[in-house]
C-alpha positions in Angstrom: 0.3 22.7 -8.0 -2.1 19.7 -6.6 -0.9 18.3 -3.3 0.3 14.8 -2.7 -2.1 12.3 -1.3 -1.9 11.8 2.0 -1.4 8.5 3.5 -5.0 7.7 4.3 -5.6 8.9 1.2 -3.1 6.4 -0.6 -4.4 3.7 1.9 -8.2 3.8 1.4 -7.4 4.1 -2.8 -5.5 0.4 -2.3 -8.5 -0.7 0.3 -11.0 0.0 -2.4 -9.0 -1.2 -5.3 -8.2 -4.6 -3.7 -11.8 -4.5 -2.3 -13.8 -3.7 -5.6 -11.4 -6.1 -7.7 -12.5 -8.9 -5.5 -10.8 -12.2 -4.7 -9.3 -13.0 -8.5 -9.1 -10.0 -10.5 -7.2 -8.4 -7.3 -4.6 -11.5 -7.5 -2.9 -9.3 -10.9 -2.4 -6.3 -9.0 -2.1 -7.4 -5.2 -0.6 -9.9 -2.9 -4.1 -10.4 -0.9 -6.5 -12.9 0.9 -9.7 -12.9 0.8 -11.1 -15.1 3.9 -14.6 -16.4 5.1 -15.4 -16.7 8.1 -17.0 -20.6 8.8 -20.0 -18.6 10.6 -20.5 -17.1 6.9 -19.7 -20.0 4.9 -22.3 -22.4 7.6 -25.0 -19.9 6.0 -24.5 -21.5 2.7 -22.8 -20.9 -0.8 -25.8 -18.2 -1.8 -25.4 -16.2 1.9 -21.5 -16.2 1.0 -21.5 -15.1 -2.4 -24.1 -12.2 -1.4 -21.6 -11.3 1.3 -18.4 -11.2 -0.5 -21.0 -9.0 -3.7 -22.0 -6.2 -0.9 -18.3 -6.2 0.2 -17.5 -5.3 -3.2 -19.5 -2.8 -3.6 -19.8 -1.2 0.0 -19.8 2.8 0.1 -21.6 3.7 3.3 -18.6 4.7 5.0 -18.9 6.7 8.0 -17.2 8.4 10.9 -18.5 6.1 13.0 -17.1 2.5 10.8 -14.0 4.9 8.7 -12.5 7.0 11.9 -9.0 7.0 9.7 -10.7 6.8 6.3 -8.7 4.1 4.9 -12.0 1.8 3.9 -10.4 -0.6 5.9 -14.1 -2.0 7.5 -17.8 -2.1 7.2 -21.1 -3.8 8.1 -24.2 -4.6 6.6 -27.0 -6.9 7.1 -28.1 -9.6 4.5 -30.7 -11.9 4.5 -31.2 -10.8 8.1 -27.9 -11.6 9.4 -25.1 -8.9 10.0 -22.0 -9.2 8.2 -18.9 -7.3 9.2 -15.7 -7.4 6.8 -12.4 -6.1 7.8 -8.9 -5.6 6.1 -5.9 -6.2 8.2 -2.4 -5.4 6.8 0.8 -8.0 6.7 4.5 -7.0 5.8 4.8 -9.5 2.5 6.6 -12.4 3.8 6.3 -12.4 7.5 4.0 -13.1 10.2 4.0 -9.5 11.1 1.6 -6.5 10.2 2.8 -4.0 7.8 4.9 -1.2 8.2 4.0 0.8 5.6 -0.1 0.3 4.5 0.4 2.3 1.6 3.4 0.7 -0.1 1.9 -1.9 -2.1 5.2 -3.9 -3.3 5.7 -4.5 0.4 1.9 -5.0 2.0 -0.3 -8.2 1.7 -3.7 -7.2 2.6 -6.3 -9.8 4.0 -9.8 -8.7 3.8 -11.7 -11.0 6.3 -15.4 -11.3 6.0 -17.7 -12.7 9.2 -21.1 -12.8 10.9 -21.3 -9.8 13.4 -21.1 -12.6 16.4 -17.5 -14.0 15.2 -16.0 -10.6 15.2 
Protein backbone atom coordinates (compact mmCIF):
# COMPACT_ATOMS: atom_id res chain seq x y z
CA UNK A 1 0.00 0.00 0.00
CA UNK A 2 1.75 3.52 -0.80
CA UNK A 3 1.17 6.11 1.80
CA UNK A 4 -0.70 9.36 1.41
CA UNK A 5 1.21 12.42 0.67
CA UNK A 6 1.77 14.37 3.35
CA UNK A 7 0.80 17.97 3.52
CA UNK A 8 4.18 19.44 2.54
CA UNK A 9 4.13 17.06 0.21
CA UNK A 10 0.73 18.07 -1.37
CA UNK A 11 1.82 21.77 -0.81
CA UNK A 12 5.22 21.92 -2.60
CA UNK A 13 3.41 19.64 -5.71
CA UNK A 14 0.87 22.83 -6.09
CA UNK A 15 3.95 25.41 -5.44
CA UNK A 16 5.74 23.84 -8.33
CA UNK A 17 2.83 23.37 -10.50
CA UNK A 18 1.63 26.91 -10.23
CA UNK A 19 5.34 27.91 -10.35
CA UNK A 20 6.50 25.98 -13.50
CA UNK A 21 3.05 26.76 -15.33
CA UNK A 22 3.83 30.42 -15.01
CA UNK A 23 1.68 33.43 -15.03
CA UNK A 24 -1.03 32.18 -17.99
CA UNK A 25 -0.88 28.65 -18.38
CA UNK A 26 -1.39 28.52 -14.40
CA UNK A 27 -4.65 30.78 -14.82
CA UNK A 28 -6.52 27.06 -16.22
CA UNK A 29 -5.67 25.24 -13.25
CA UNK A 30 -5.23 28.00 -10.38
CA UNK A 31 -6.68 31.06 -8.83
CA UNK A 32 -3.04 32.83 -8.59
CA UNK A 33 -1.04 36.19 -9.01
CA UNK A 34 1.94 36.51 -10.19
CA UNK A 35 3.43 40.05 -9.03
CA UNK A 36 6.72 42.18 -9.79
CA UNK A 37 8.14 43.87 -7.66
CA UNK A 38 8.77 47.86 -9.22
CA UNK A 39 12.54 47.33 -7.93
CA UNK A 40 12.40 44.30 -10.68
CA UNK A 41 10.40 45.88 -13.21
CA UNK A 42 12.82 49.47 -12.84
CA UNK A 43 15.61 46.93 -14.19
CA UNK A 44 13.78 46.71 -17.37
CA UNK A 45 11.43 44.37 -19.48
CA UNK A 46 14.67 41.92 -20.40
CA UNK A 47 15.82 41.80 -16.34
CA UNK A 48 12.02 40.95 -15.67
CA UNK A 49 11.35 38.39 -18.12
CA UNK A 50 14.80 36.63 -17.04
CA UNK A 51 13.53 36.79 -13.53
CA UNK A 52 10.12 35.49 -13.84
CA UNK A 53 12.22 32.35 -16.63
CA UNK A 54 14.71 31.31 -13.47
CA UNK A 55 11.53 31.38 -11.21
CA UNK A 56 10.12 28.89 -13.43
CA UNK A 57 12.50 26.81 -13.57
CA UNK A 58 14.17 27.10 -10.01
CA UNK A 59 15.34 23.60 -8.30
CA UNK A 60 18.08 24.52 -5.90
CA UNK A 61 16.08 24.03 -2.98
CA UNK A 62 17.66 23.71 0.18
CA UNK A 63 17.38 23.34 3.92
CA UNK A 64 18.55 26.50 4.33
CA UNK A 65 15.69 28.49 1.59
CA UNK A 66 12.87 25.07 1.88
CA UNK A 67 12.94 24.53 5.89
CA UNK A 68 9.17 23.03 5.39
CA UNK A 69 9.67 21.84 1.81
CA UNK A 70 6.76 23.39 0.28
CA UNK A 71 8.93 25.32 -2.63
CA UNK A 72 7.35 28.19 -1.33
CA UNK A 73 10.83 30.56 -1.86
CA UNK A 74 14.07 30.95 -3.50
CA UNK A 75 16.88 33.24 -4.66
CA UNK A 76 19.17 33.70 -7.39
CA UNK A 77 21.27 36.26 -8.90
CA UNK A 78 20.78 37.52 -12.55
CA UNK A 79 22.60 39.91 -14.41
CA UNK A 80 24.33 40.65 -11.11
CA UNK A 81 21.49 41.55 -9.10
CA UNK A 82 19.75 39.17 -6.50
CA UNK A 83 16.34 38.22 -7.02
CA UNK A 84 14.26 36.60 -4.27
CA UNK A 85 10.67 35.16 -5.16
CA UNK A 86 8.20 34.05 -2.65
CA UNK A 87 4.66 32.46 -2.58
CA UNK A 88 2.28 33.53 0.01
CA UNK A 89 -1.17 31.81 0.47
CA UNK A 90 -4.78 33.63 0.54
CA UNK A 91 -8.21 31.90 1.48
CA UNK A 92 -10.06 32.54 -2.14
CA UNK A 93 -12.15 35.51 -1.59
CA UNK A 94 -10.88 37.22 1.46
CA UNK A 95 -8.17 39.32 2.60
CA UNK A 96 -7.01 36.62 4.77
CA UNK A 97 -4.20 33.83 4.37
CA UNK A 98 -5.30 30.41 3.73
CA UNK A 99 -6.37 27.84 5.99
CA UNK A 100 -5.68 24.98 4.21
CA UNK A 101 -2.30 25.45 1.58
CA UNK A 102 -3.08 22.28 0.15
CA UNK A 103 -6.69 22.57 -0.89
CA UNK A 104 -6.56 24.11 -4.17
CA UNK A 105 -10.46 24.92 -4.75
CA UNK A 106 -10.06 27.08 -1.64
CA UNK A 107 -6.33 28.69 -1.81
CA UNK A 108 -5.24 31.62 -4.17
CA UNK A 109 -1.62 31.60 -4.32
CA UNK A 110 0.53 34.83 -5.06
CA UNK A 111 3.95 34.21 -6.08
CA UNK A 112 5.80 37.58 -5.61
CA UNK A 113 9.07 38.18 -7.31
CA UNK A 114 11.65 41.17 -6.03
CA UNK A 115 15.27 42.43 -5.83
CA UNK A 116 16.96 40.97 -2.62
CA UNK A 117 16.79 44.81 -1.13
CA UNK A 118 12.79 45.06 -1.36
CA UNK A 119 12.35 41.97 0.52
Amino acid sequence: MTPSPSLADQIRALNDEFRRLGPLLGLAKFDGLWLISAGVQGKGPRFAWQAQAKVQTFDAFTEDNDPHGEHDFGSFETDGERVFWKIDYLQRWTQFGAEDPADNAATCRVITIMLAEEY
